[in-house]
Backbone as a printed PyTorch tensor [residue, N CA C, xyz], in Angstrom:
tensor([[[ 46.7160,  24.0890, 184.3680],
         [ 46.5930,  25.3750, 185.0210],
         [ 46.3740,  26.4880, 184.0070]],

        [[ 46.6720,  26.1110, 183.0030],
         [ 46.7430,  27.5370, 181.7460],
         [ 45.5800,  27.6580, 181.5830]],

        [[ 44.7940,  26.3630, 181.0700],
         [ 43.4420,  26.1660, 180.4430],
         [ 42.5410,  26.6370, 181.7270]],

        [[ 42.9330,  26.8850, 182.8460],
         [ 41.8360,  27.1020, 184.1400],
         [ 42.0610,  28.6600, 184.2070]],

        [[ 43.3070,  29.0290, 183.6120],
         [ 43.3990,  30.7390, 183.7340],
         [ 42.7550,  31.4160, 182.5720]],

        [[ 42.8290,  30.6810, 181.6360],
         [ 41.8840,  31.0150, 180.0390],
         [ 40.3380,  31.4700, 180.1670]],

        [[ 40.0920,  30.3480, 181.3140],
         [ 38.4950,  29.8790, 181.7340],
         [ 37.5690,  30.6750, 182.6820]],

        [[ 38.7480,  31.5700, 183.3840],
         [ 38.1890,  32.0400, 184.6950],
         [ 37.5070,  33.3080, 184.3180]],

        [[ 37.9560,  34.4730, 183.0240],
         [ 36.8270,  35.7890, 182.9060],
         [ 35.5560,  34.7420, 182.1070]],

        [[ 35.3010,  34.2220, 181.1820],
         [ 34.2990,  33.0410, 180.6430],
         [ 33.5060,  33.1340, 181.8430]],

        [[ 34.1110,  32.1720, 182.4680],
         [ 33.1100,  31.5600, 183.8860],
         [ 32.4370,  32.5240, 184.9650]],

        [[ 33.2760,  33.5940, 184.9790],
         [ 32.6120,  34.6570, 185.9680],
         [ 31.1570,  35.3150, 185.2110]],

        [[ 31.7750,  35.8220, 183.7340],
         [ 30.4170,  36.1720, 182.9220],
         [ 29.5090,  35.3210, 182.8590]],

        [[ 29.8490,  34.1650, 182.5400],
         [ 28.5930,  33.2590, 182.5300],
         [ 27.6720,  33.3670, 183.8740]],

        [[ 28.4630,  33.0220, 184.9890],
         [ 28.0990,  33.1130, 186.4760],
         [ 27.0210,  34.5650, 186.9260]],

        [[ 27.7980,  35.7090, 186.4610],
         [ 26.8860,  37.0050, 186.3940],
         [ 25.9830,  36.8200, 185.8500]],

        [[ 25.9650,  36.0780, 184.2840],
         [ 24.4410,  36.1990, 183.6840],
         [ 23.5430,  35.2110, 184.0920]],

        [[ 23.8540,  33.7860, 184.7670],
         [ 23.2000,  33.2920, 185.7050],
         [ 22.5100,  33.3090, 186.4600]],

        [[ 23.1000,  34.0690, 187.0610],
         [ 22.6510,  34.5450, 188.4650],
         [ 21.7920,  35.9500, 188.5560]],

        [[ 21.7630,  36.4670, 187.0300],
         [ 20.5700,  37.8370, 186.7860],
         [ 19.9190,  36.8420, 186.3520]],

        [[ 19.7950,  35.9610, 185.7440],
         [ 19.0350,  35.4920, 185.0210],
         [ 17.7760,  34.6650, 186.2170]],

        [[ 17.9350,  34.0550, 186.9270],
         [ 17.5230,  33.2420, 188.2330],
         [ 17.3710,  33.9740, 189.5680]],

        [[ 17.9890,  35.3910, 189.5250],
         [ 16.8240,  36.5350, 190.1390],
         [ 16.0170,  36.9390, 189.2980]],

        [[ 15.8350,  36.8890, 188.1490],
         [ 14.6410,  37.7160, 187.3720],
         [ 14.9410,  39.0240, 186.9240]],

        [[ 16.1910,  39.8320, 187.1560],
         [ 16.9920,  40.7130, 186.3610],
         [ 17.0260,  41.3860, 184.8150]],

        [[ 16.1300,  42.1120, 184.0540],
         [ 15.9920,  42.1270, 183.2530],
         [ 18.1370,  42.8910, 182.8500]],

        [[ 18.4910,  41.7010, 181.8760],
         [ 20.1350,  41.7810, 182.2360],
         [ 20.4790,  42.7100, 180.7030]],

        [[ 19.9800,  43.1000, 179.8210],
         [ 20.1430,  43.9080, 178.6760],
         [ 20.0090,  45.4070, 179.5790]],

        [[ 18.8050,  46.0090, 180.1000],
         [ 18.5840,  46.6870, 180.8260],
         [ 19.6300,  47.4910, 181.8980]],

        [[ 19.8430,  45.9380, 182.4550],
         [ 21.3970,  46.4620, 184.0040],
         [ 22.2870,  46.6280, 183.1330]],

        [[ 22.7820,  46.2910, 182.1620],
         [ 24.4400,  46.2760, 181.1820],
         [ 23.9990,  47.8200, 180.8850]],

        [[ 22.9780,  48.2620, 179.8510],
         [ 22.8500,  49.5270, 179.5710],
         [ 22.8470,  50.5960, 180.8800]],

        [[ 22.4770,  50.3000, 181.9720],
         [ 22.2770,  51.6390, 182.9720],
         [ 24.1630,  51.3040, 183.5310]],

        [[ 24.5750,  50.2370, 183.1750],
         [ 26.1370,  50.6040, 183.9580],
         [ 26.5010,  50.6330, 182.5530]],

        [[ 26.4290,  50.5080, 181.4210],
         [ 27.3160,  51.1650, 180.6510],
         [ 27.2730,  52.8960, 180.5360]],

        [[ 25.9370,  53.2190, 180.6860],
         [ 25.5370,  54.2610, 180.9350],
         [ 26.2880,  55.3380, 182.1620]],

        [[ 26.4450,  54.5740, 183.2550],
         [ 26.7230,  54.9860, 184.4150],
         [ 29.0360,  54.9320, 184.5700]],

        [[ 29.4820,  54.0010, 183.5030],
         [ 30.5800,  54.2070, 183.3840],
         [ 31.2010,  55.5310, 182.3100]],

        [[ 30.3630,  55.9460, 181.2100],
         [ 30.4270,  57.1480, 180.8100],
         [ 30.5640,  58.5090, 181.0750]],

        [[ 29.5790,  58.3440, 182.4180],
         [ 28.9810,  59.3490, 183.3310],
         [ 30.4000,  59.4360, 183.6910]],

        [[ 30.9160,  58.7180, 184.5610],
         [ 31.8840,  58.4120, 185.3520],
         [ 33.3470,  59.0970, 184.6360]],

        [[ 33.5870,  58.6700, 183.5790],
         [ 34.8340,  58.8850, 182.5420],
         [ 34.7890,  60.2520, 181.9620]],

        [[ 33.1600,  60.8040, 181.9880],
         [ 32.8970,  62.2370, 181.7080],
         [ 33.8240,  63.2250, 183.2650]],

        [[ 33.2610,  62.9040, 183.9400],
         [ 33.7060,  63.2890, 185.5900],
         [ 34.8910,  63.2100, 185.9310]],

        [[ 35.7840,  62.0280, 185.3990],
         [ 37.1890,  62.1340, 185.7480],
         [ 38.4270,  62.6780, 184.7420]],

        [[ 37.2510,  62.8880, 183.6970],
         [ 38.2980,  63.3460, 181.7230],
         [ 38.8540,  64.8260, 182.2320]],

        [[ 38.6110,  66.1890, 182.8870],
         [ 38.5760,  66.8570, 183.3190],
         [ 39.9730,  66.8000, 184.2700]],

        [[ 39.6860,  66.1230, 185.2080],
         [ 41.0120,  65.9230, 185.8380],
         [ 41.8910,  65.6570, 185.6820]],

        [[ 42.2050,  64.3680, 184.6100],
         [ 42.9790,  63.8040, 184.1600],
         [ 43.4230,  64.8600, 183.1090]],

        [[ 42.8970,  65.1800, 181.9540],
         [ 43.4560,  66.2350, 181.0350],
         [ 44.0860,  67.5310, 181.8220]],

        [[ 43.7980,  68.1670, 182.9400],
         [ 44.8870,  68.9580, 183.7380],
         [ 45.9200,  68.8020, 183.8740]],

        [[ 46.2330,  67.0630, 184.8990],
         [ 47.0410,  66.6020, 185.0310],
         [ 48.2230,  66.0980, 184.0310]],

        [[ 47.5490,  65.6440, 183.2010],
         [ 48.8960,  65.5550, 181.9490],
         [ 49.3860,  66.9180, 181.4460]],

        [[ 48.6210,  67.6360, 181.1500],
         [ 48.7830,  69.0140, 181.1770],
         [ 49.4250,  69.8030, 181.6560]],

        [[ 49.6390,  69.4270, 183.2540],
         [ 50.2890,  69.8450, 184.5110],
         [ 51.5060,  69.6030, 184.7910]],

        [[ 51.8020,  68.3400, 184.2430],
         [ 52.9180,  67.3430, 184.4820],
         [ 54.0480,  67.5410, 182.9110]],

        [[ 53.1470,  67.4790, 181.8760],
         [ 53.6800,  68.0880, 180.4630],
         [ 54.8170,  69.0530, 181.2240]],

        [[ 53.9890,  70.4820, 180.8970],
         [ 54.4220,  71.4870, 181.2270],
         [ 55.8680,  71.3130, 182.3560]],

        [[ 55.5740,  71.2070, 183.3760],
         [ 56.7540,  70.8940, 184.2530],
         [ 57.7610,  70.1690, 184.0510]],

        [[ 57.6270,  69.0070, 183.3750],
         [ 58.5490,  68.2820, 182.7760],
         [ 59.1740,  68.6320, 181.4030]],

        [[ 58.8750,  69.0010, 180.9790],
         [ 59.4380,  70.0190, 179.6430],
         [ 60.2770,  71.4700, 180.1040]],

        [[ 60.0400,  72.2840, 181.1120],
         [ 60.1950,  72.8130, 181.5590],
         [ 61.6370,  72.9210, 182.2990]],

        [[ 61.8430,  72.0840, 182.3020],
         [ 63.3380,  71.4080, 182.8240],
         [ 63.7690,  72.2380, 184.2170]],

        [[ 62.3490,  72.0950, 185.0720],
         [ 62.6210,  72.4930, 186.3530],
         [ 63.8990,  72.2910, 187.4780]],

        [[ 63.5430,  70.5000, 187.4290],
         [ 64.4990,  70.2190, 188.2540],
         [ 65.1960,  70.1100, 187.9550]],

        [[ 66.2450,  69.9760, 186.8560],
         [ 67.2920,  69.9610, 186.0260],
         [ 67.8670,  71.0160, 186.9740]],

        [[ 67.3290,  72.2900, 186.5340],
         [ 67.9250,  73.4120, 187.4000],
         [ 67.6230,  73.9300, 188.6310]],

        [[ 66.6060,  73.4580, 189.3920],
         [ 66.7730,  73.0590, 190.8240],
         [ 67.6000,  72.4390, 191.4400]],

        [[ 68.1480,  70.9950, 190.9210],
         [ 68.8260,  70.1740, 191.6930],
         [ 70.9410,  70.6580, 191.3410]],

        [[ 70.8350,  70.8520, 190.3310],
         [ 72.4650,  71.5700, 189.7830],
         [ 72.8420,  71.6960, 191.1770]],

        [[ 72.3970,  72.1210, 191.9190],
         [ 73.6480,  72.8520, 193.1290],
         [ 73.7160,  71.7740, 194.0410]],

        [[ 72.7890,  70.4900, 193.7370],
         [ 73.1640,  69.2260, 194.2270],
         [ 73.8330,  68.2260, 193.9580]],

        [[ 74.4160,  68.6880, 192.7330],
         [ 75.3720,  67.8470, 191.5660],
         [ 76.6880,  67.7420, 192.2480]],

        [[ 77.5340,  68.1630, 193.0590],
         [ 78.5670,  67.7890, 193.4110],
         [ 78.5650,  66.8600, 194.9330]],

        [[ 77.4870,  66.8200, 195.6510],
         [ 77.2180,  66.0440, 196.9250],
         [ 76.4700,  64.9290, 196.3200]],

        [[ 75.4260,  64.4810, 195.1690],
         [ 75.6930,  63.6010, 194.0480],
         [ 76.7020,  62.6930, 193.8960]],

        [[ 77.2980,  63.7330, 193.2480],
         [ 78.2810,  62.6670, 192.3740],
         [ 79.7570,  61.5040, 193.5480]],

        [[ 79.7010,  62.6690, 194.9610],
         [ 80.6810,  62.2630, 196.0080],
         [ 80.0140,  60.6730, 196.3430]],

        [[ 78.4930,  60.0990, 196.2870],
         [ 77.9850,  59.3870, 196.6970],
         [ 77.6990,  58.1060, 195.2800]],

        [[ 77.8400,  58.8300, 194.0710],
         [ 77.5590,  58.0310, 192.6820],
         [ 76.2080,  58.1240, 192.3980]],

        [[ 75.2890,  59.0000, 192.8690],
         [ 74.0810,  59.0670, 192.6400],
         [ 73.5110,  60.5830, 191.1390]],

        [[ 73.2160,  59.7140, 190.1660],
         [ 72.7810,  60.7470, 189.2520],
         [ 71.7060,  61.8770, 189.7890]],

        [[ 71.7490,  62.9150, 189.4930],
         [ 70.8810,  63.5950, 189.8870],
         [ 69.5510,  63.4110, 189.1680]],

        [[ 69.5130,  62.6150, 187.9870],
         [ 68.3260,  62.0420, 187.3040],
         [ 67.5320,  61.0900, 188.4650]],

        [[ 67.8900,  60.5810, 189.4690],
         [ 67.1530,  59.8820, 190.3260],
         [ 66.5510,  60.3410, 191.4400]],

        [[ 66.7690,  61.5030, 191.1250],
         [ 66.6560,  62.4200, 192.6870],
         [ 65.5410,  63.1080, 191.7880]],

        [[ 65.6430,  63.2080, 190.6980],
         [ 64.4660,  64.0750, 189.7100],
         [ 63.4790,  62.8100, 189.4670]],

        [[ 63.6690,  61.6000, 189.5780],
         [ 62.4070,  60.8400, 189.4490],
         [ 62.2930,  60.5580, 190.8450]],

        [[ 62.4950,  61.1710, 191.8880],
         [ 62.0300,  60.5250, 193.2070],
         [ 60.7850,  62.0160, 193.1020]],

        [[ 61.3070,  63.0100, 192.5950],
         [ 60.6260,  63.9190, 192.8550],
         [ 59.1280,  63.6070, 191.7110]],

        [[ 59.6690,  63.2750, 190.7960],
         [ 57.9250,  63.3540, 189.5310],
         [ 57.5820,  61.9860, 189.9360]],

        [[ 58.1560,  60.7440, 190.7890],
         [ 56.9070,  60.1360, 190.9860],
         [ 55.9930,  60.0730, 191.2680]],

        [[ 55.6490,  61.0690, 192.7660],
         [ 54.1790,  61.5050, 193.3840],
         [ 53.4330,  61.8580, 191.9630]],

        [[ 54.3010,  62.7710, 191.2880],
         [ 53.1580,  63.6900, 189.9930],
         [ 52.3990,  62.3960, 188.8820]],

        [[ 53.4580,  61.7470, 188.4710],
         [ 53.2150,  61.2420, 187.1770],
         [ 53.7450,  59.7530, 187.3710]],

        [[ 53.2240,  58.7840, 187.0260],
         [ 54.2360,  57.1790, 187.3370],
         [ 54.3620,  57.1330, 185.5930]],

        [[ 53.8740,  57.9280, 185.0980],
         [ 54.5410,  57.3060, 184.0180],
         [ 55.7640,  58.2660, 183.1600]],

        [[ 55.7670,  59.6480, 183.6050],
         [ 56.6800,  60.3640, 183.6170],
         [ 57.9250,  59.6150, 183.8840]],

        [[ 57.7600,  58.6080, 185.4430],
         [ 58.7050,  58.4540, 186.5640],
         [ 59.2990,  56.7900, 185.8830]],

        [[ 58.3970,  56.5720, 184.9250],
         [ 58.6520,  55.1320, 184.2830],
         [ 59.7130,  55.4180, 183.4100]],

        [[ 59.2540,  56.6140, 182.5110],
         [ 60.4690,  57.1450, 181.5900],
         [ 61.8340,  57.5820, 181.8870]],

        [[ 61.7530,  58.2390, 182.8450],
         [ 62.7610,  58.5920, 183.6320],
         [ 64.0790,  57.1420, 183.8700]],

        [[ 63.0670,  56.3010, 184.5480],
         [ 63.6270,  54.9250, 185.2020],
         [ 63.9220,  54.5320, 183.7790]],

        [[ 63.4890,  54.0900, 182.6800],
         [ 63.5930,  53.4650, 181.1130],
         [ 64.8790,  54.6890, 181.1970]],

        [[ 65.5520,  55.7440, 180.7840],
         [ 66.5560,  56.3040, 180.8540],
         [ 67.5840,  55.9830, 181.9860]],

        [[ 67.0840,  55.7640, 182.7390],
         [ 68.5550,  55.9010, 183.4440],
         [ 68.7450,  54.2330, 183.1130]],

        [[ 67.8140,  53.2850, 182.9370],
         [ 68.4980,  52.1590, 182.4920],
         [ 68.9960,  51.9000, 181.4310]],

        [[ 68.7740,  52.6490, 180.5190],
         [ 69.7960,  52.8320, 179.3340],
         [ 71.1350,  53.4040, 179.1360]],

        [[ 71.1100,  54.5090, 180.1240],
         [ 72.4640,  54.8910, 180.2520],
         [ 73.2770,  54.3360, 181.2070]],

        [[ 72.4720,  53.3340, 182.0400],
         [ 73.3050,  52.7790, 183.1480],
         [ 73.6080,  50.9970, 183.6540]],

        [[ 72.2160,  50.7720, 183.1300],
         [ 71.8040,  49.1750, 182.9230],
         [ 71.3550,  49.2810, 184.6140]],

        [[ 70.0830,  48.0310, 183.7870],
         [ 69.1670,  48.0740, 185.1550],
         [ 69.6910,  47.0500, 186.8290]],

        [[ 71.1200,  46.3870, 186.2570],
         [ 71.4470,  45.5250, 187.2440],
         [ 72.4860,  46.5970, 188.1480]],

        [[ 73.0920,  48.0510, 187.5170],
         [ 73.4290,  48.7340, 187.9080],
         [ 73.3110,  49.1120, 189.4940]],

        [[ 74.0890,  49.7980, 190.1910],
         [ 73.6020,  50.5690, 191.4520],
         [ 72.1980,  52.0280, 191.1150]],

        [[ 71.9300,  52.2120, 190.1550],
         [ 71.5240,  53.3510, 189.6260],
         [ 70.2770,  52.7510, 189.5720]],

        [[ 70.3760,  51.5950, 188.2460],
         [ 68.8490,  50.9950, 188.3650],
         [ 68.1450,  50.3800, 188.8810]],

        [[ 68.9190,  49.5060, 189.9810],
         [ 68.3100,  49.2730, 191.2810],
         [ 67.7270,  50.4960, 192.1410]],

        [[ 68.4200,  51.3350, 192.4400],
         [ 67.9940,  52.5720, 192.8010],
         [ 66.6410,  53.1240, 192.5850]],

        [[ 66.6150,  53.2080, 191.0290],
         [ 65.3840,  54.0220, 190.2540],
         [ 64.6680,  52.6530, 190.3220]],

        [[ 64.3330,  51.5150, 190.4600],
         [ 63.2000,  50.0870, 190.7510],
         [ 62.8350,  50.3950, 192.4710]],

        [[ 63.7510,  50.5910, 193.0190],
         [ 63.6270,  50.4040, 194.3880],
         [ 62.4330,  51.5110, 194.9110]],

        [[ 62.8520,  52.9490, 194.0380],
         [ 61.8840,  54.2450, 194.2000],
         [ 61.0540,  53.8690, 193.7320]],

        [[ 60.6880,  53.1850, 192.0800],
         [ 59.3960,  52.8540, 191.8910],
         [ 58.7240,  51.7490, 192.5870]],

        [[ 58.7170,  51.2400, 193.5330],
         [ 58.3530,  50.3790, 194.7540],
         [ 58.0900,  50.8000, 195.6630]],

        [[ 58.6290,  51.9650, 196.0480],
         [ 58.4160,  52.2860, 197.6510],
         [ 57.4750,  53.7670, 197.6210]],

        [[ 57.0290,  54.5040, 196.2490],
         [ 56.6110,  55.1160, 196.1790],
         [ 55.2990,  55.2470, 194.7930]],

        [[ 54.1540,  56.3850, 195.4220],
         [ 52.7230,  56.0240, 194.7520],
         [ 52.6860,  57.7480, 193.7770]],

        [[ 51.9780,  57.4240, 193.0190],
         [ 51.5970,  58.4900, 192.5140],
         [ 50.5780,  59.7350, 193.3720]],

        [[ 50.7410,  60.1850, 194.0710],
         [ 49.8950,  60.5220, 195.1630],
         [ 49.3250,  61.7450, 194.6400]],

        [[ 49.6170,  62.5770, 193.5920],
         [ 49.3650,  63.8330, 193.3500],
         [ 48.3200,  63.4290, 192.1920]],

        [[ 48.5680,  62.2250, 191.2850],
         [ 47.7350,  62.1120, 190.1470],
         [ 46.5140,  61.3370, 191.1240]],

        [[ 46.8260,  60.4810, 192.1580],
         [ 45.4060,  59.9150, 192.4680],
         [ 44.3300,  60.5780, 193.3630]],

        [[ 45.2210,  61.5360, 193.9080],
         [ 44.1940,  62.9640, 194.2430],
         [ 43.2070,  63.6110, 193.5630]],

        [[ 44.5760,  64.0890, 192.5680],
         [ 43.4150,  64.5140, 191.4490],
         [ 42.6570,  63.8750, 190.6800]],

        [[ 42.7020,  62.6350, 190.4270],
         [ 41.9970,  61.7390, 189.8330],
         [ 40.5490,  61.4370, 190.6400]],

        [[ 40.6260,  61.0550, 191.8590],
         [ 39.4510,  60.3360, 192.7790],
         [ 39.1680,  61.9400, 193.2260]],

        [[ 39.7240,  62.6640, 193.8100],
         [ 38.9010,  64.0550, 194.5200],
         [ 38.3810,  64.7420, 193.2260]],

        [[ 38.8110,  64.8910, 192.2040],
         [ 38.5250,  65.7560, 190.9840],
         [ 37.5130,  64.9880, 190.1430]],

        [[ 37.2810,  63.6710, 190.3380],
         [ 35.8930,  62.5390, 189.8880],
         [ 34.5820,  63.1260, 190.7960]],

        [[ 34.9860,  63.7080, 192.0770],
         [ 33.3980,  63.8990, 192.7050],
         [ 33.2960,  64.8880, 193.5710]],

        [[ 34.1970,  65.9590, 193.0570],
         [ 34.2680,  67.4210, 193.1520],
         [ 34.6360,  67.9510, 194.1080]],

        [[ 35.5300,  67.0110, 195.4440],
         [ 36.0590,  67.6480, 196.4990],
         [ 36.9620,  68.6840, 195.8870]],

        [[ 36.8770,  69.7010, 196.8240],
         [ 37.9190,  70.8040, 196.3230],
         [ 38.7810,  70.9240, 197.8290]],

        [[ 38.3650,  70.4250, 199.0380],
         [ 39.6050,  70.8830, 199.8220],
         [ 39.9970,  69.3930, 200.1280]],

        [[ 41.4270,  68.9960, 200.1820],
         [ 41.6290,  67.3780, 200.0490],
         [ 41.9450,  67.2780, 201.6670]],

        [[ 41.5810,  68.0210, 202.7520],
         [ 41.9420,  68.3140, 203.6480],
         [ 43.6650,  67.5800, 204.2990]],

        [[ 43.7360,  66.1320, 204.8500],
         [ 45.1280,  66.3190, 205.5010],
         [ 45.3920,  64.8980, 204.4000]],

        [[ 44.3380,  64.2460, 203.0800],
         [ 45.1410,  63.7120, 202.4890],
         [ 46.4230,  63.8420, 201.6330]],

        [[ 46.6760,  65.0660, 201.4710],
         [ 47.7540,  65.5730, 200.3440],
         [ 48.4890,  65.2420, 201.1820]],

        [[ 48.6010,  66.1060, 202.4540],
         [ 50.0550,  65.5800, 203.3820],
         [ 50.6110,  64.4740, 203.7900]],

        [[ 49.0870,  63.6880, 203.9510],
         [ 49.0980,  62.6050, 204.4980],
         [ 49.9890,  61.1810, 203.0290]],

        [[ 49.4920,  61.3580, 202.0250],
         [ 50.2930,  60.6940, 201.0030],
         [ 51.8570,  61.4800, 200.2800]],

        [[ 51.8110,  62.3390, 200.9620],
         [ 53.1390,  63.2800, 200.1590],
         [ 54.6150,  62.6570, 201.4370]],

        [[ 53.8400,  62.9720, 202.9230],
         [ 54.7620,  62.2330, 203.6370],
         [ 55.3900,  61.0280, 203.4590]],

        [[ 53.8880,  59.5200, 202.9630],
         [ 54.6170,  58.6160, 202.6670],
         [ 55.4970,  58.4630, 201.6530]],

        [[ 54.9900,  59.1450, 201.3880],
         [ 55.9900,  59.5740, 199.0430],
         [ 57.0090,  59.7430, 199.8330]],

        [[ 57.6530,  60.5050, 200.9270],
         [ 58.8610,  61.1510, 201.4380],
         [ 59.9090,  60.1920, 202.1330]],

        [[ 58.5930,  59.6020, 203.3600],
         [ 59.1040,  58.2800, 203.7990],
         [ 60.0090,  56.9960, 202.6890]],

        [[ 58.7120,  56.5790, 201.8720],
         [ 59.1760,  55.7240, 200.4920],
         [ 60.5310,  56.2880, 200.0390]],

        [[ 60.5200,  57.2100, 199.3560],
         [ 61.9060,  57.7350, 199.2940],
         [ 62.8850,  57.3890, 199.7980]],

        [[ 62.9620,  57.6010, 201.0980],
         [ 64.1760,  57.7630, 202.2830],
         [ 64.3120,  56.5010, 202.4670]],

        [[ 63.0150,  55.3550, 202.0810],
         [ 63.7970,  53.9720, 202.3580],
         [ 64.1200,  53.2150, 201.2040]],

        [[ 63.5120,  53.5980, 200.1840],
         [ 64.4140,  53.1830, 198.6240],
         [ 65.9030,  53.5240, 198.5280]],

        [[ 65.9390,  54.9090, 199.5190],
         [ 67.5400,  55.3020, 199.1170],
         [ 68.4640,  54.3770, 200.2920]],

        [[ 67.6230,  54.2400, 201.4860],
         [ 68.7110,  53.4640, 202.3730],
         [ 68.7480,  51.6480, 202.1440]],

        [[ 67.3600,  51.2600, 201.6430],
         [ 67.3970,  50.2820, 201.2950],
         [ 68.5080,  49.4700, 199.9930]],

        [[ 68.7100,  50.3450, 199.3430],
         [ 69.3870,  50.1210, 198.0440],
         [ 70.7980,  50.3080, 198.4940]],

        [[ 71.0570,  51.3090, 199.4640],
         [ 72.5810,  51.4320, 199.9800],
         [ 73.2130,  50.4150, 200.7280]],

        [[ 71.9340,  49.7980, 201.4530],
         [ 72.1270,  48.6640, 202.4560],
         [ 72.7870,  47.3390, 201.7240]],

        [[ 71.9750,  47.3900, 200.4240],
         [ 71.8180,  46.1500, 200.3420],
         [ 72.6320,  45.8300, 198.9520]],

        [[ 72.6080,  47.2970, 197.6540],
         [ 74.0670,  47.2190, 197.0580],
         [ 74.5500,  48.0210, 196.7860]],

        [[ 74.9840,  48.6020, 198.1160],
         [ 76.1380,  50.3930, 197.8220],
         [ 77.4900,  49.4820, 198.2760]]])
């Protein structure tokens, strides 16, 4: 089975150049107009993406929710829930890899077999980056009004949430 998983990108390339080759495909030609055409592409989405880290930097340095959530620190702690998890439920929509770091911290201060790091696995499961893949795919081909997708993925981000937190309570609070 190893040697058949080794074999399988091999065999597909071969198969692609085959199969240009036996339509008559001039195949130097097609590689250059899609290497060409993936540039294009990476030009179109570099823009968005450099905002977004940009965007997410800033805010996270910023130590927003730090001091947003404080006045949630004592209905927290009545339940054993760090308020660090309630701050990566919030930057997952933004950033998954912000929300990775976050999760890599609280499993250090808590261990991942923890109630905490089950917690912060359970959120990264039940929830998508919805704000970076907006801007990523709408900001690649210049939509500017995202009409009812923002809501439409921010709800499930909300939903996800609400069942990472009951799921994890269910199953080890």
């Amino acid at each position: 089975m190893l040697k058949l998983s080794e074999l399988i990108v091999p065999l597909f390339v071969i198969g692609i150049l085959l199969y240009g080759f036996l339509k008559k495909v001039n195949l130097y030609d097609s590689f250059l107009i899609g290497a060409k055409n993936g540039l294009v592409t990476i030009f179109h989405i570099a823009p968005a993406v450099i905002a977004m880290v940009f965007a997410t930097n800033l805010f996270l340095k910023s130590n927003f929710l730090g001091y947003f959530f404080s006045f949630l620190s004592p209905i927290l702690n009545l339940v054993h829930v760090p308020i660090e998890v309630l701050s990566m439920a919030l930057i997952r929509p933004i950033s998954g890899t912000a929300s990775l770091a976050v999760m890599n911290n609280l499993f250090s201060l808590y261990g991942p077999d923890s109630f905490v790091g089950r917690l912060a696995s359970t959120l990264q499961g039940c929830t998508d980056t919805t704000i970076y893949v907006l801007a990523l795919y709408f900001g690649s081909i210049k939509v500017k009004n995202t009409r009812h997708a923002l809501s439409a993925g921010l709800f499930a981000d909300f939903v996800g949430i609400v069942a990472a937190f009951v799921i994890t309570f269910l199953f080890f609070g």
